[in-house]
C-alpha positions as CSV (number, residue, x, y, z in Angstrom):
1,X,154.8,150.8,130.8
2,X,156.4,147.4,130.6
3,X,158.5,146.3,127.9
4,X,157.7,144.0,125.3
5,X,159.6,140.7,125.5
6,X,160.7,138.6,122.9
7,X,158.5,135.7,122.0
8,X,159.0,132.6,123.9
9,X,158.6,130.0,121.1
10,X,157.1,127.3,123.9
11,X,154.7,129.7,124.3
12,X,150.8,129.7,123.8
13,X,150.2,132.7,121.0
14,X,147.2,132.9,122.4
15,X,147.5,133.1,126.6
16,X,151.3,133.2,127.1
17,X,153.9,130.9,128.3
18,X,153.0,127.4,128.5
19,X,153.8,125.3,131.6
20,X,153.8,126.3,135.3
21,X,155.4,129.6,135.1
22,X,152.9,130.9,133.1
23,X,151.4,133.3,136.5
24,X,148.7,135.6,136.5
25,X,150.5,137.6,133.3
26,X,148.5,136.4,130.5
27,X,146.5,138.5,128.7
28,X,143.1,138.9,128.7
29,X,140.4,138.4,126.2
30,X,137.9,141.2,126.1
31,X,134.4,141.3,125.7
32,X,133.5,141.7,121.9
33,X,130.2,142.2,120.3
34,X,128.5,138.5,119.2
35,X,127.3,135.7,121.0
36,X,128.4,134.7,124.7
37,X,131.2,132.1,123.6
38,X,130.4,130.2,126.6
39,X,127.0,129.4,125.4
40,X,128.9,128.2,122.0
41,X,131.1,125.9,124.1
42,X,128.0,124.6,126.1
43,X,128.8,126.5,129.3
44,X,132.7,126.3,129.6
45,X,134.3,129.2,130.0
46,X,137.2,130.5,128.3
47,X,139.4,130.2,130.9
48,X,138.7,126.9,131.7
49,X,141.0,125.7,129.0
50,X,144.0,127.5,130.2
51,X,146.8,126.0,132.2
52,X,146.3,126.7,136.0
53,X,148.6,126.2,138.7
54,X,148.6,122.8,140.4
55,X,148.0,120.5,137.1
56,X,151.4,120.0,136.2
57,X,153.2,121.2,133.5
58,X,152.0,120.8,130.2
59,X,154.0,118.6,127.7
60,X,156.1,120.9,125.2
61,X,155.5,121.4,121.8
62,X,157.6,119.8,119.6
63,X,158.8,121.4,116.4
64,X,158.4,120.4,113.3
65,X,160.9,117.8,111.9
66,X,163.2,119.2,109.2
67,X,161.7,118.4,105.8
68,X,163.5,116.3,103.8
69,X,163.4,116.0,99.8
70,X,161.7,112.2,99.2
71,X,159.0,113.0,101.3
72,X,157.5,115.3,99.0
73,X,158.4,112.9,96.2
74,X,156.0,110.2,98.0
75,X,153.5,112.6,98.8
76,X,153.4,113.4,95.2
77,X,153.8,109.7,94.2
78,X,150.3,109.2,96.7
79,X,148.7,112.1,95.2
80,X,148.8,111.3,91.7
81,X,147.5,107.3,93.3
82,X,144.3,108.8,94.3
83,X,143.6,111.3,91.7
84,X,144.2,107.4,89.0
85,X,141.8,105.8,91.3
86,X,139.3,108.9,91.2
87,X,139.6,108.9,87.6
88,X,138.7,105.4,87.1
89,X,135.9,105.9,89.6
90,X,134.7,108.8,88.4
91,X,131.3,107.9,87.4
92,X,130.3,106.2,90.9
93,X,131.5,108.7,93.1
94,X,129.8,111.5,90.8
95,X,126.5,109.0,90.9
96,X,126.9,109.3,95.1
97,X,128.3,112.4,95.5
98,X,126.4,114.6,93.3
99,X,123.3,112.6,91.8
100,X,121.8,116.3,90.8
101,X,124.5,116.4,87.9
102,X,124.1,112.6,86.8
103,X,120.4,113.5,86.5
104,X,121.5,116.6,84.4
105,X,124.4,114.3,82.6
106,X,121.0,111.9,81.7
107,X,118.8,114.6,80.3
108,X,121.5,115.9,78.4
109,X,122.5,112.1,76.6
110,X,118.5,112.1,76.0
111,X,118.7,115.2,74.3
112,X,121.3,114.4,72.4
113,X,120.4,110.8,71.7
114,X,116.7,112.4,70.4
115,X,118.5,115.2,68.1
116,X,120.5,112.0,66.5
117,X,117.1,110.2,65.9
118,X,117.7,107.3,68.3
119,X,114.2,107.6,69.8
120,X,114.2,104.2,71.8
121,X,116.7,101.4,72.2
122,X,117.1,98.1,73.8
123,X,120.6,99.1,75.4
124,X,118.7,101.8,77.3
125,X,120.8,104.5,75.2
126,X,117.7,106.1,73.6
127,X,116.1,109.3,74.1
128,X,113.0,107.2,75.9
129,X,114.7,105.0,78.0
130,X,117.4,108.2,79.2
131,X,115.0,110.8,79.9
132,X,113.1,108.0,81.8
133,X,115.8,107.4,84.2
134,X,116.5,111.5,84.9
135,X,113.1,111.3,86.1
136,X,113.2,108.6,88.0
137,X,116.4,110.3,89.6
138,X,114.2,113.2,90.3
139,X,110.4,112.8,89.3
140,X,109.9,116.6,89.9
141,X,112.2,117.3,86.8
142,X,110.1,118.8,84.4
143,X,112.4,119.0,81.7
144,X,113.0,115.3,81.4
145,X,109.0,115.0,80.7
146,X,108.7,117.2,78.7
147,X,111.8,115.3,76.7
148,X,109.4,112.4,76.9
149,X,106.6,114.0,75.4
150,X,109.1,115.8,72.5
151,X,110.3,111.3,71.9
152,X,106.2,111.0,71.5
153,X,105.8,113.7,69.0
154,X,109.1,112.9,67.3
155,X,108.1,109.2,67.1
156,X,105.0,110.2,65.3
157,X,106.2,112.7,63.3
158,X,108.8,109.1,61.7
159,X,105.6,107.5,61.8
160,X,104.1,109.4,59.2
161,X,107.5,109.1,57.2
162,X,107.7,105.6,57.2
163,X,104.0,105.6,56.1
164,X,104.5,107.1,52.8
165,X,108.1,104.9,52.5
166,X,105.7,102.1,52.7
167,X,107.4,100.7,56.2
168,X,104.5,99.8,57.7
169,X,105.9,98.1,60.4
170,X,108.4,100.3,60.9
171,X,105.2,103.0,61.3
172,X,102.9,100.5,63.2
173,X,106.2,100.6,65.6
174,X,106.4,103.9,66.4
175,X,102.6,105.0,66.6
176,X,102.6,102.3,69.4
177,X,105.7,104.2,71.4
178,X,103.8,107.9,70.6
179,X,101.1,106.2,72.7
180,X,102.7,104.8,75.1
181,X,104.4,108.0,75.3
182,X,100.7,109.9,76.1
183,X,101.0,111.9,73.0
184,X,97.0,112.9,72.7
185,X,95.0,110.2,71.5
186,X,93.1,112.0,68.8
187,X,96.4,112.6,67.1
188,X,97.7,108.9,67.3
189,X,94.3,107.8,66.4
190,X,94.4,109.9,63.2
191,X,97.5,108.7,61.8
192,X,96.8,105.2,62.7
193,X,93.6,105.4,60.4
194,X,96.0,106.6,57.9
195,X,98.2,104.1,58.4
196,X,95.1,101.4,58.3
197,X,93.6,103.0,55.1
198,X,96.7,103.2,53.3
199,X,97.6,99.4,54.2
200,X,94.0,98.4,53.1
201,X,94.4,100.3,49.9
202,X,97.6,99.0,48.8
203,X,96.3,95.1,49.7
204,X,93.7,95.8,48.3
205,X,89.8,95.8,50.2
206,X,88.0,92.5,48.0
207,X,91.7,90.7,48.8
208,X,91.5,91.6,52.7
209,X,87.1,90.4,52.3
210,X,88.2,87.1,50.7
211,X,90.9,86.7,53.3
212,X,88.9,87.6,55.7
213,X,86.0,84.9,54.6
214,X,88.7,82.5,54.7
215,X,89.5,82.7,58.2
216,X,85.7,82.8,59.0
217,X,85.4,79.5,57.3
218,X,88.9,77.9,58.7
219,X,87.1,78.3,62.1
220,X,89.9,81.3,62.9
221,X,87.7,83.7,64.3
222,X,90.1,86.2,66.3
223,X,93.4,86.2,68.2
224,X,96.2,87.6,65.5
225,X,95.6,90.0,62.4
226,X,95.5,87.4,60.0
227,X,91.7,86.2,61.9
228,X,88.8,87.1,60.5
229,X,87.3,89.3,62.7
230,X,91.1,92.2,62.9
231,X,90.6,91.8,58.9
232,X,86.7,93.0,58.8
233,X,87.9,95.7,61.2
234,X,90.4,97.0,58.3
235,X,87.9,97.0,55.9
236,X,85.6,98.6,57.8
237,X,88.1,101.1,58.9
238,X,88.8,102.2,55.5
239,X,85.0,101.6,54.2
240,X,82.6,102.1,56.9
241,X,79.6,101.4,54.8
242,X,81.1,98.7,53.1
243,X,78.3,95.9,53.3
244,X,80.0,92.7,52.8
245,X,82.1,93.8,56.0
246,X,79.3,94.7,57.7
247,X,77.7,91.5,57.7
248,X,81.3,89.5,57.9
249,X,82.1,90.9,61.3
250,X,78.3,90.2,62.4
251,X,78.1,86.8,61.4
252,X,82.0,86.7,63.1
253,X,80.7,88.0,66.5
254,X,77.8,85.9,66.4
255,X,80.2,83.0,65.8
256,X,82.1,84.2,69.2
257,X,79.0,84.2,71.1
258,X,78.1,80.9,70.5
259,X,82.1,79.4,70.9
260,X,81.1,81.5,74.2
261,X,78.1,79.4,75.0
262,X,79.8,76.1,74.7
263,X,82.4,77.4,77.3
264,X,79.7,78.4,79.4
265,X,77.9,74.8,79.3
266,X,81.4,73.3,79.9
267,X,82.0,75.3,82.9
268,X,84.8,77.2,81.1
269,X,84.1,80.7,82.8
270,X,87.2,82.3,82.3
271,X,87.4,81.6,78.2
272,X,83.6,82.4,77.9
273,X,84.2,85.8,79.2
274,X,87.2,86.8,77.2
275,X,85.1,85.6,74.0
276,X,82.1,87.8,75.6
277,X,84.0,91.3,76.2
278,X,85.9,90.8,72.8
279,X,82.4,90.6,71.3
280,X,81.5,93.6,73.6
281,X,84.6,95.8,72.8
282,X,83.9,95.2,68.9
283,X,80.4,95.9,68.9
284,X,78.3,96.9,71.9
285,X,75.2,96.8,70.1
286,X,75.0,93.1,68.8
287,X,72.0,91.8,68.7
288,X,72.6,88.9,71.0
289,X,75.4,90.1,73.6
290,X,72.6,90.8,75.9
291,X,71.4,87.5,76.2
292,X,75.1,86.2,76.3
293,X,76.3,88.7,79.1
294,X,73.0,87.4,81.2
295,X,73.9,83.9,80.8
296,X,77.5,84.4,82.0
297,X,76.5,87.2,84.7
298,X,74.0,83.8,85.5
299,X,76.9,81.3,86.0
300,X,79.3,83.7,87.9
301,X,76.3,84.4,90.4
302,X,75.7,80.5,90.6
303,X,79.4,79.7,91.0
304,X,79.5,82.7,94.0
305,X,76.4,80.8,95.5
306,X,78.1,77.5,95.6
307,X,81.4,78.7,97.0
308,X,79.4,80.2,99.6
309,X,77.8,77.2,100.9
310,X,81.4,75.0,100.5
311,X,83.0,78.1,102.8
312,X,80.0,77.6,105.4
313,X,80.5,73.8,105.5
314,X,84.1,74.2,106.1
315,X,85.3,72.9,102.1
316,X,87.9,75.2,101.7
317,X,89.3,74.1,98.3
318,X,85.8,73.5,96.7
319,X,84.9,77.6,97.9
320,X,88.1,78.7,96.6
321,X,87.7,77.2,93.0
322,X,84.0,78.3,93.2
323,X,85.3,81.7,94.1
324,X,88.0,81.8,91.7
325,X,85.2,80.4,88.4
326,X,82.6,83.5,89.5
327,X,85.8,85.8,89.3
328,X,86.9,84.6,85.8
329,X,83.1,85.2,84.3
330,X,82.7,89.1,86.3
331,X,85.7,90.1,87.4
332,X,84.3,93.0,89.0
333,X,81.9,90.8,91.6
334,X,82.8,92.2,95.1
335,X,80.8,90.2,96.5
336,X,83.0,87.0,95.4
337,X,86.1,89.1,95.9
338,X,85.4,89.6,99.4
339,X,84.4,85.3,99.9
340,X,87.6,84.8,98.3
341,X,89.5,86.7,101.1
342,X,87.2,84.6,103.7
343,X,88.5,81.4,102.5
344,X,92.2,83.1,103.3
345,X,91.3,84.2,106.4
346,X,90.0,80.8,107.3
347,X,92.8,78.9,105.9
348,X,95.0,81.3,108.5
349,X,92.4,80.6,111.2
350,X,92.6,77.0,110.7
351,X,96.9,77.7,111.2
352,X,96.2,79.5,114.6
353,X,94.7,76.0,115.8
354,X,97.1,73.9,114.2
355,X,99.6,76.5,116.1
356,X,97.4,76.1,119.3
357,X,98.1,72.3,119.2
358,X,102.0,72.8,118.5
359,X,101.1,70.8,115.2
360,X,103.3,73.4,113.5
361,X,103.9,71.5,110.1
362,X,100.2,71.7,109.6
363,X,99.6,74.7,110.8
364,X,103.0,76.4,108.1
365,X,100.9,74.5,105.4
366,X,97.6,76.5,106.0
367,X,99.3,79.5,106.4
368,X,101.0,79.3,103.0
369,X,97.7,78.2,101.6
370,X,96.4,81.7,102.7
371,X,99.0,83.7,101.3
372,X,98.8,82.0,97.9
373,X,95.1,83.2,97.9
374,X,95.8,86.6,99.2
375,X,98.8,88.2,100.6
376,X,96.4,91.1,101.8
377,X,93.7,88.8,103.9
378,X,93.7,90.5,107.5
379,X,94.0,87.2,109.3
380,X,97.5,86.2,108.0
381,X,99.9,88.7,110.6
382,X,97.8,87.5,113.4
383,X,98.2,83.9,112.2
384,X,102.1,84.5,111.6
385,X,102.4,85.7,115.0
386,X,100.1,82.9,117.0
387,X,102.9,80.7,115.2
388,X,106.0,82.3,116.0
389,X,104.1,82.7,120.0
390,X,103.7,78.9,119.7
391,X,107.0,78.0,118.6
392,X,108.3,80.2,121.8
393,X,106.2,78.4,124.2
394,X,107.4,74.9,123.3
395,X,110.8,76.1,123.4
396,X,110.5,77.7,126.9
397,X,108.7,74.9,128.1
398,X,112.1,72.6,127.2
399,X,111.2,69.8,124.9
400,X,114.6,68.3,125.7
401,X,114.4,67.8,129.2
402,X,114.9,64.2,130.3
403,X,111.0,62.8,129.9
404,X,111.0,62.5,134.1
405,X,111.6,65.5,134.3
406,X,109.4,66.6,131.7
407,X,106.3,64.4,133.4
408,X,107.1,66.1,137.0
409,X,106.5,69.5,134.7
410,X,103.5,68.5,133.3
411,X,102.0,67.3,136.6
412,X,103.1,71.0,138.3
413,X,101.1,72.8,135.6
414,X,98.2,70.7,135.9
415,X,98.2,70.9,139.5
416,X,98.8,74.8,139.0
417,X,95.5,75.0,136.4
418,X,93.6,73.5,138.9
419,X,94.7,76.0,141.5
420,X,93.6,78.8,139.1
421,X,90.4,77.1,138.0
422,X,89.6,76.6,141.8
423,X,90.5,80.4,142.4
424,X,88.1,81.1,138.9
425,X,91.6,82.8,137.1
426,X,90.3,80.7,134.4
427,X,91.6,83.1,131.5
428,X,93.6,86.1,133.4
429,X,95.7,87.2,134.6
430,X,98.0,86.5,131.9
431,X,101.0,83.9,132.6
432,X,99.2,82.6,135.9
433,X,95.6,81.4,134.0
434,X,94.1,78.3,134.1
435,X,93.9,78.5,130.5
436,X,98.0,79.6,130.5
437,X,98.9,76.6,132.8
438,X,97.4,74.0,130.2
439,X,98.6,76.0,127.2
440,X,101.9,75.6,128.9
441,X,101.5,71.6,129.5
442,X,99.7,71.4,125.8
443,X,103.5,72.3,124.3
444,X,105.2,69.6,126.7
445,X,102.5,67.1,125.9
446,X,99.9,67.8,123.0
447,X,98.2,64.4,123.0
448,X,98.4,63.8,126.9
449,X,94.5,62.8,127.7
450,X,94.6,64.9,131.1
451,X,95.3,68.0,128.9
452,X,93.2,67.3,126.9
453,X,90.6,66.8,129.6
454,X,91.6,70.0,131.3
455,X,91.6,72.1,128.3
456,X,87.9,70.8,127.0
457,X,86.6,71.9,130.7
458,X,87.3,75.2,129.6
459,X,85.7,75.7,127.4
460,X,82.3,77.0,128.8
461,X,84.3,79.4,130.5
462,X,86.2,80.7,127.0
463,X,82.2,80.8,126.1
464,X,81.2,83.1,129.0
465,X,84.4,85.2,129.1
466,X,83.4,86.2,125.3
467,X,79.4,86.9,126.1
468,X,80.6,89.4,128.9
469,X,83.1,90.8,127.2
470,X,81.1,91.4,124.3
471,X,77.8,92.9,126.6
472,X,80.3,95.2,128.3
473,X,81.0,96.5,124.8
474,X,84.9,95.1,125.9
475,X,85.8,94.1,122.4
476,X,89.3,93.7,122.5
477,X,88.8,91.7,125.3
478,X,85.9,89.7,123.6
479,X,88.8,89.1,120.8
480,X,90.9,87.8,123.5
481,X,88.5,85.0,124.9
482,X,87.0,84.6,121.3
483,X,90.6,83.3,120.8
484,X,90.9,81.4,123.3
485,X,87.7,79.7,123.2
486,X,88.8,78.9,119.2
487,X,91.8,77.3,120.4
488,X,89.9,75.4,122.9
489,X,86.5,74.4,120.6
490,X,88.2,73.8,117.2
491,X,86.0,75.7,113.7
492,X,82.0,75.4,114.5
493,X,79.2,77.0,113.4
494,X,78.8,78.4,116.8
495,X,82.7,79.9,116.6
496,X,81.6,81.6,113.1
497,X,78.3,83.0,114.7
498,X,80.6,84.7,117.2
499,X,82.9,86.1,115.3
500,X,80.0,87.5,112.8
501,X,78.7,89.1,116.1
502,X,82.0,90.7,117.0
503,X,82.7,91.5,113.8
504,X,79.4,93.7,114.0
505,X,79.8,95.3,116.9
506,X,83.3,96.5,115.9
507,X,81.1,98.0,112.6
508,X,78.8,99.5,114.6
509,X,81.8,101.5,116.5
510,X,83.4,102.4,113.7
511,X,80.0,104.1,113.1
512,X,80.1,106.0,115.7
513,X,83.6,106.6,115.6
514,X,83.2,107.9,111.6
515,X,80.5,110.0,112.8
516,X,82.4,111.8,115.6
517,X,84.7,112.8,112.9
518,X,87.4,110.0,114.0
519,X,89.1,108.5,110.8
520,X,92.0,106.7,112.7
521,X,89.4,104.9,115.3
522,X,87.0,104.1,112.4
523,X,89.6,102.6,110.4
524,X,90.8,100.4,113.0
525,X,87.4,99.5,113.8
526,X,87.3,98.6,109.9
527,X,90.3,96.0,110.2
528,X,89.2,94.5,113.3
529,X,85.8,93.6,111.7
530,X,87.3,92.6,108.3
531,X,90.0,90.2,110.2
532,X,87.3,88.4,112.4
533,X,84.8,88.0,108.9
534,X,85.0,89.5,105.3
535,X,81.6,89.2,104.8
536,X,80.1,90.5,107.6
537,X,76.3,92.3,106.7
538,X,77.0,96.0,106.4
539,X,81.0,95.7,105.8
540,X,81.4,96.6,102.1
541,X,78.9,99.7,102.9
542,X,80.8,101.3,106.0
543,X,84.0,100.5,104.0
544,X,82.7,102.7,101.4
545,X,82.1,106.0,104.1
546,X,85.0,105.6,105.4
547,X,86.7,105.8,102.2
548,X,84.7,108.9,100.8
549,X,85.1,110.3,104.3
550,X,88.8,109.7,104.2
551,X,89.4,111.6,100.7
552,X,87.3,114.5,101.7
553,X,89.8,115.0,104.5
């Protein structure tokens, strides 16, 4: 047995000495029960972090300085600095740090603000407005809705206080937040009648009539509760049966209709319609809201079918205020809806050309034209990047190089165009085209007559390029020459006829696609048709299967 030696205190607890003179005496670690450490240290062994002879001696271990009195003092001193500055930022760091027990610190201030009666406050301290933000914290928190729906039933059960105190503000007030608050209908419903009755009764019914009369007669039909036709509805409210209501409100809602007809005949869709549907929502079975919901149904169609012809002769603005009139008289007209998104899609057409001739003032103005008609039109990324690709191309093609330089340029890539016309490269490949040779001499010089020339001999080419695309069924590729040939031939009936065509084809995939069971490729098939034309024949229908298909996956 060897005797124990007294600890060297340079020494490694762990393997022995440290340094060179450690030798082959250290002691070894034995196997133990667990996983192989060397899979825990990603393949090192444990003995590859001992010292071994022939690396030099390892530097010693220092002790510890001797402690000395006023550094515990400033460690003290820095302590109690943090723990000030943790107390002052105490409600941040818990909002960071643990945003499970602000939610909780919320639901309990709504609890409490709710037991103290402050149901809803501007300040955002009431029981609404703090059980609202714990569940926007956490929206699977069920306790904070069900808070809600105790501020609901607590906000009607004051209601019905401040009803027999005669507040009937106050109680009009807070049946309004039980509702907003989803407390069930037929409950807010009753109390409102209540509410109603009692106000009727104390005013008294013939007082609210010869108010109500009044109105009629001072040509202040609706729009506040002093009109005439809110104070028939009282009446009748609290007297159903009561005749000279009766025949107030009909002779009011007739009066409506015909303020609606002389909107109508002014070309005032949007205030004929609101006068219709009030009419409507009052009293679905007048006698002449038929004949009145016709007539507007009439005008919407016409304004649609006006808008239509103005979008195929190319009058933007005149489609789009056509558009806008049939969507003020039926808001619910898809059929206008989807020519309104034409006339953006065209407006961002018309920027790809203006982008195409590095006209790029023009071509920002049409494409904020199409946004402010619809930020969702399909056209608009494409146009937005046919833009920035623009702006790239001028700038690689140097419009500050000294203008002999420039002209020597100009004359290479015409000279290159014809050398890829000549070789028929007239569209591919890409970068070494005919068509990418005068695109390139287009940014030096837009209005240089050669490249003009050059470009307008492409054309027929563009044309071919998208007919054999299309036949081969190619229809990425047919988007491809369909743009170029729009670049080239500028907006023409025969440009609209192809993208209509196109646009059908990429349907009739989708189609196929759909029916395969294929809901990615069918929806992309969908936006490809919708960006090339809106109102393509058969759109709005496949749109529609693709939708049910979609939710009954």
């Amino acid at each position: 047995m060897s005797s124990k030696t007294p600890r060297d205190p340079n020494s490694d607890p762990w393997h022995g000495p440290l340094g060179d003179d450690a030798g082959p005496a250290r002691g070894r670690i034995e196997p133990t029960l667990g996983p192989d450490p060397s899979e825990a240290m990603g393949g090192w062994e444990v003995d590859d972090f001992r010292a071994r002879p022939g690396k030099g001696p390892r530097a010693p271990v220092e002790p510890p300085p001797p402690s000395r009195p006023w550094s515990w003092v400033m460690a003290m001193l820095a302590l109690g600095a943090l723990g000030a500055g943790l107390y002052v930022m105490r409600q941040p760091l818990s909002d960071m740090l643990w945003p499970e027990t602000r939610a909780q610190q919320l639901q309990a201030d709504a609890a409490r603000a709710l037991a103290e009666g402050r149901l809803t406050s501007a300040d955002g301290r009431g029981a609404r407005e703090l059980y609202a933000a714990a569940l926007a914290r956490d929206p699977d928190r069920a306790q904070a809705r069900e808070g809600l729906a105790k501020v609901g039933e607590a906000a009607l059960a004051r209601a019905d206080k401040a009803m027999a105190a005669r507040q009937y503000k106050q109680a009009h007030s807070l049946i309004a937040l039980a509702r907003d608050l989803s407390v069930p209908r037929a409950k807010v419903d009753a109390i409102e009648q209540r509410l109603r009755a009692r106000e009727a009764a104390e005013a008294g019914v013939d007082t609210l009539l010869a108010q109500a009369a009044a109105a009629r007669l001072a040509g202040q039909l609706d729009g506040n509760e002093h009109a005439a036709l809110p104070l028939y509805q009282r009446v009748l409210a609290v007297q159903p049966a009561r005749v000279e209501a009766l025949e107030g409100r009909e002779d009011t809602l007739a009066d409506l209709l015909q303020l609606a007809r002389t909107s109508l005949s002014r070309g005032e869709l949007a205030e004929a319609s609101s006068r219709i549907r009030r009419v409507q929502a009052a009293d679905p079975g007048h006698v002449d809201l038929p004949d009145a919901l016709a007539q507007l149904a009439r005008a919407g169609e016409q304004h649609r079918n006006r808008a239509d012809e103005a979008l195929k002769r190319g009058r933007l603005d005149e489609a789009l205020h056509s558009y806008l009139a049939a969507l003020a008289a039926m808001p619910d007209d898809a059929a206008a809806e989807s020519g309104l998104m034409h006339v953006a899609n065209t407006y961002a057409q018309r920027s790809e050309r203006y982008a195409a001739d590095f006209r790029f003032d023009e071509a920002e103005a049409a494409l904020r034209d199409a946004r402010a008609i619809s930020l969702q039109a399909p056209g608009i990324a494409q146009a937005q990047q046919r833009l920035v690709q623009a702006r790239q191309t001028q700038q690689r093609y140097g419009q500050r190089e000294p203008s002999a330089q420039r002209a020597r340029r100009i004359d290479q890539l015409l000279a290159d165009a014809s050398q890829a016309e000549a070789r028929g490269d007239l569209l591919t490949p890409p970068g070494e085209s005919a068509y990418d040779k005068l695109r390139a001499a287009q940014a030096l010089a837009p209005q240089d007559p050669r490249v003009r020339g050059a470009m307008a001999r492409l054309l027929p080419a563009a044309r071919q390029c998208f007919e054999d695309e299309l036949r081969g069924n190619r229809l990425r590729r047919a988007r491809e020459c369909l743009d170029a040939r729009a670049a080239l031939e500028g907006e023409s009936a025969a440009l609209r006829d192809a993208r209509r065509r196109l646009a059908q084809r990429w349907i009739a995939i989708g189609d196929e696609r759909l029916g395969a069971g294929e809901i990615g490729a069918a929806q992309a098939a969908l936006t490809a048709a919708r960006e090339l034309d809106p109102q393509v024949a058969g759109l709005i229908e496949f749109a529609d299967r693709l939708r049910a298909a979609s939710a009954a996956n």
